[in-house]
N, C-alpha and C positions, 0 to 999 in steps of 0.2 A: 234535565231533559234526557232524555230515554233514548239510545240510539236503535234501533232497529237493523236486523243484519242486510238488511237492504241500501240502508242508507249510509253503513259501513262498506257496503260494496260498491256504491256507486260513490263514495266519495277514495275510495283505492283507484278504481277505474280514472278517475280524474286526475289522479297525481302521475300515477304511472304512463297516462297519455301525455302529462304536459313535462313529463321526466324522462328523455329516450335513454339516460344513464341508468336509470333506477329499473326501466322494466328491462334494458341488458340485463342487469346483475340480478335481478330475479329467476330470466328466463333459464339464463347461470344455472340459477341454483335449482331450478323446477326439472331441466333437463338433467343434473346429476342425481339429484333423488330419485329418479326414475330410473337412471341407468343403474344406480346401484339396487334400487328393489328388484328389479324385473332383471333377473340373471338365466332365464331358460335361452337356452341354444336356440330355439323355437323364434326369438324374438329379436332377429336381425336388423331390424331396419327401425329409429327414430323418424320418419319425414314423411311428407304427405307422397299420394304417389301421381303418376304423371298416363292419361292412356291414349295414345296415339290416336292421332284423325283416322276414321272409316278408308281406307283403301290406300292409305300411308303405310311405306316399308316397316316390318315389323325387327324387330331387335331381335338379333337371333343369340340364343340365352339355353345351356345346358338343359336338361331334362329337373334335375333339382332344383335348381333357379326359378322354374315356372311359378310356384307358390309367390314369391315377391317381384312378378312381373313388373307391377305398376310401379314398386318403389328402384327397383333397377333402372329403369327408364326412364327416372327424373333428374 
């Protein structure tokens, strides 16, 4: 029987949802691989970012800082 990378993928997704230890130790290692490839100064922030409600006090944040607003604010 022939797996298909499809069915290779959706039978990982399964393990790893009914494994909350297995996709830690994955995310582990998915988040170190990344930090070590991507070494530019440029590339501060891992996390998603965060952008305040419409007329909500704004985070007041150096002139440098502005580039990673969103991810400051999370």
């Amino acid at each position: 029987m022939a797996h298909t990378p499809s069915m290779l993928l959706r039978i990982a997704v399964t393990v790893l949802d009914k494994s909350p230890f297995l996709r830690r130790v994955l995310w582990r290692w998915w988040y170190g691989r990344l930090a070590k490839k991507f070494t530019q100064r440029s590339w501060t922030f891992m996390n998603y970012g965060y952008e305040r409600e419409a007329g909500g006090p704004a985070l007041a944040l150096a002139p440098e800082d502005e580039p990673d607003r969103l991810c400051v604010q999370l």
